[in-house]
C-alpha positions, 0 to 999 in steps of 0.5 A, a space after each residue: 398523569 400520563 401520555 395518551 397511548 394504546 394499553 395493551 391488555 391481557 399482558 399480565 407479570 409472568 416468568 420470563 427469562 433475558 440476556 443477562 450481561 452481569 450481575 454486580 453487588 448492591 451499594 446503598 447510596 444517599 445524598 450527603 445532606 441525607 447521610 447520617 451515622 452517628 446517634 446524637 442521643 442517649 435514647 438513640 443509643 439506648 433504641 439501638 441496644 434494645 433492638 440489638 438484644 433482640 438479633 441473632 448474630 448475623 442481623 447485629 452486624 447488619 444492624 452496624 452496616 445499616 448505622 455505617 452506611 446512613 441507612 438505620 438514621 435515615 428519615 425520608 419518612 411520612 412522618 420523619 421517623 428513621 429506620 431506628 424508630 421503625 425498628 424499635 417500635 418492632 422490636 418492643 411492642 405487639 405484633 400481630 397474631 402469628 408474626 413473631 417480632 425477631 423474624 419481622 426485624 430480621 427480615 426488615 434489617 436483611 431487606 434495607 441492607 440489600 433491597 435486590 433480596 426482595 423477590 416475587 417467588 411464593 411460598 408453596 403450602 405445607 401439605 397439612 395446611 392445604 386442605 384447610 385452606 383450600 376449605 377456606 378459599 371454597 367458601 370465600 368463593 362460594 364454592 361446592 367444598 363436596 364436588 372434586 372439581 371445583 374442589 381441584 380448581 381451588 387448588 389449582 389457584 391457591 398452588 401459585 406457581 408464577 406471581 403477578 406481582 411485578 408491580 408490587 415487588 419493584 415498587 416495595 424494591 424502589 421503597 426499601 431502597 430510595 425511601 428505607 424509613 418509609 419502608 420500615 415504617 410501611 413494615 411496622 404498621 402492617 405487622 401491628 395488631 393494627 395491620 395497617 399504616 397511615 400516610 399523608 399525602 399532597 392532592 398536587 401529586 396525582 392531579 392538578 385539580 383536587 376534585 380529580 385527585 378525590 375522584 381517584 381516591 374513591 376509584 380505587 377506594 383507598 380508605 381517606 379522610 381530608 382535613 383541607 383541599 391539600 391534603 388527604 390521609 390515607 390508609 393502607 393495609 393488606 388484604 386478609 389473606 397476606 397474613 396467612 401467606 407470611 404466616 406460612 413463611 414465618 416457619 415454611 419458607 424455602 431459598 428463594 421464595 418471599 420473605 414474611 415481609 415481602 408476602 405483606 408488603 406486596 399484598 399491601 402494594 396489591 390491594 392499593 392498586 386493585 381497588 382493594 380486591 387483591 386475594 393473596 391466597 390465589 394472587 387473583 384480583 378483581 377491579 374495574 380497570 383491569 380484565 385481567 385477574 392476575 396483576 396490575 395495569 399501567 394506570 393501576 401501577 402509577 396511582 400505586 407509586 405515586 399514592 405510596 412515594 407521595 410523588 407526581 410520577 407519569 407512566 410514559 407509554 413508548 409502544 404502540 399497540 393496537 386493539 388486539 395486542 400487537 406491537 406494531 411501533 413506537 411513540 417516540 425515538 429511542 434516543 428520547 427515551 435513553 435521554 428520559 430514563 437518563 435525566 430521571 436516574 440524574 435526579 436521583 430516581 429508580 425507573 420502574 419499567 414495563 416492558 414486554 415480550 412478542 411472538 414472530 407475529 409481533 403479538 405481546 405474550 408476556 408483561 413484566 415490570 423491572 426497575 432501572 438502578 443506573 446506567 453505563 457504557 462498556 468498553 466498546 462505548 454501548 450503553 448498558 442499563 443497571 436493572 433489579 428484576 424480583 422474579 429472575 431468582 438473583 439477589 443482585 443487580 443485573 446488566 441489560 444491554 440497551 439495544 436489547 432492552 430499549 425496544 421491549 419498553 412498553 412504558 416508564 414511570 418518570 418524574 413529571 420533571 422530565 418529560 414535561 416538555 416532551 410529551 402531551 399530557 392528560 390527566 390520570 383520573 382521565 385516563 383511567 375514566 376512559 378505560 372503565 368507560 370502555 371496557 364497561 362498553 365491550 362488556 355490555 356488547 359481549 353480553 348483549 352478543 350472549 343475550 341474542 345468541 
């Protein structure tokens, strides 16, 4: 669900830079009734030993930060498997081709330690590969591999320089973080032979109506099967060229740059929110909701979190913006949205923002996504916003002032609790209906334009 609002089009993820006040250290936190740190069993112990056997030096002491802190036995899975479950699971059985099992759990161990190293950066590829896949891209594209500037283009888009994967990123950020054995069990289906992961989810948190919620699930043509009107079994996976991403990490990975199961991750969280036609080579997309070939939109992006947190999450749209791309006000106060972002960190939730940038015409030139962590008020009684940002290259959190950031917010993805009696709701399924319906309607115009012309 969401509130009516303008949607800015063409503001994909892309680099952009900010007044960072301060960056501070990650400490994992949980509720006392979620907190557990001592195995109760035998086959826990023995899980923790074998998965020990298997880490270097410096994954074993994070193995023990990971058991010191509540972390490794947490549960808040789909399926009520901990951490430990997903780990050993990784370190005992197949992986897929070309993903070698001490690398995955490395990387796994090192992400829910500290969730801020997750990072949207790519890897560049080795100059011995690029031929090879530049041959691969040219003929899933139907490309002439025999002329040199089609031949140039395909380069060009498989030399990814900025990713406008924002959206993936937070949300695998928000997943490690808030729900850690949902994530490593997300990691130990899509590094299986199988490479994918199932998840159950309740039809109530995307619609109030089942009908609609089965609309949006053959929208965005998420693999599902239904055994009742309640629930739905989905299927998630990444697209096909992830894999040749994380292998290319696996031996090829730089300081800086993703991870093997970050490039899996947000190729999963892609392909989910562009109806399945994610291209992790060249990090383009097609879809019917979105023009723009880079990125998700505001709609794609809430069915992604609420379809992967199995939650009722609303992206509230705070500006309004008219038909070519202009900020030209507000949909509320900023009082109310510094009251909203509050309520939502109170119940426990990360914020996961949109916010944008405008030239001096007030026209929007730059999108991104960032989450909000926390808040706090300086010494001079200012409020500052605790944010994680996976493309400013700091593994840490950074500071925003709220003056500074407030403004820029173009929309926040908030727990239906919080706003529901601020704002006039309309269904999601609606929303995006409405969107298609109107961008198929300007494409018919364009080509009709074209057909006289």
């Amino acid at each position: 669900m969401k509130k009516t609002s303008a949607q800015p089009e063409g503001a994909s993820c892309s680099y952009v830079s900010n007044p960072i006040i301060n960056t501070i250290p990650f400490n994992p936190s949980f509720t006392a009734s979620a907190l557990r740190t001592r195995m109760n069993s035998q086959e826990e112990k023995n899980k923790y030993n074998t998965i020990l056997s298997n880490l270097d030096k410096t994954s074993k002491k994070q193995m023990k930060e990971l058991l010191k802190s509540g972390i490794l036995l947490n549960s808040n899975s789909n399926d009520k498997s901990t951490v430990l479950d997903n780990l050993y699971k990784i370190a005992t059985k197949e992986r897929a081709n070309g993903l070698p099992k001490e690398i995955i759990l490395k990387d796994t161990i090192t992400t829910l330690v500290d969730p801020h190293v997750i990072t949207q950066q790519f890897g560049d590829i080795p100059k011995e590969m690029k031929s090879e896949l530049i041959d691969t891209y040219m003929s899933a594209h139907k490309m002439d591999k025999d002329k040199l500037i089609p031949r140039k283009l395909a380069q060009l888009d498989i030399d990814v320089e900025h990713s406008g994967t924002c959206v993936a990123s937070s949300i695998e950020f928000n997943l490690a973080k808030k729900m850690p054995s949902e994530f490593a069990r997300f990691v130990e289906g899509i590094t299986s032979p199988r490479m994918a992961v199932d998840k159950t989810i309740q039809l109530k948190n995307l619609t109030d109506n089942t009908l609609d919620s089965i609309w949006l699930l053959n929208a965005f043509e998420v693999p599902y099967k239904m055994d009742d009107f309640n629930q739905a079994h989905l299927t998630f996976a990444p697209d096909k060229n992830a894999y040749i991403r994380a292998k290319i990490q696996v031996a090829n990975r730089d300081g800086n740059e993703r991870s093997v199961v970050d490039a899996l991750m947000q190729g999963t969280l892609m392909q989910i929110g562009s109806q399945q036609t994610y291209d992790s080579l060249s990090d383009k997309r097609k879809g019917k909701f979105n023009q723009n070939d880079k990125g998700l939109i505001e709609f794609e992006k809430t069915f992604t979190e609420s379809v992967v947190e199995d939650k009722n999450k609303i992206s509230v749209t705070y500006q309004t913006v008219d038909d070519n791309a202009r900020l030209i006000g507000y949909e509320t106060d900023f009082d109310t949205m510094k009251r909203q972002i509050s309520d939502a960190l109170k119940l426990g939730e990360n914020v996961i923002i949109g916010y944008t940038q405008i030239n001096p015409d007030n026209e929007i030139i730059n999108g991104h996504e960032i989450t909000i962590i926390g808040e706090k008020y300086d010494k001079d009684g200012n409020l500052i916003y605790i944010c994680n940002d996976t493309d400013d290259d700091i593994p840490n959190a950074v500071e925003y002032s709220a003056e500074y950031l407030l403004p820029k917010i173009h929309h926040a993805g908030l727990p239906q609790e919080v706003v529901k009696d601020d704002v006039k709701l309309v269904e999601n399924w609606v929303e995006g209906f409405n969107s298609f319906n109107q961008m198929r309607k300007k494409a018919a115009e364009q080509q009709n334009g074209k057909n006289a012309a």
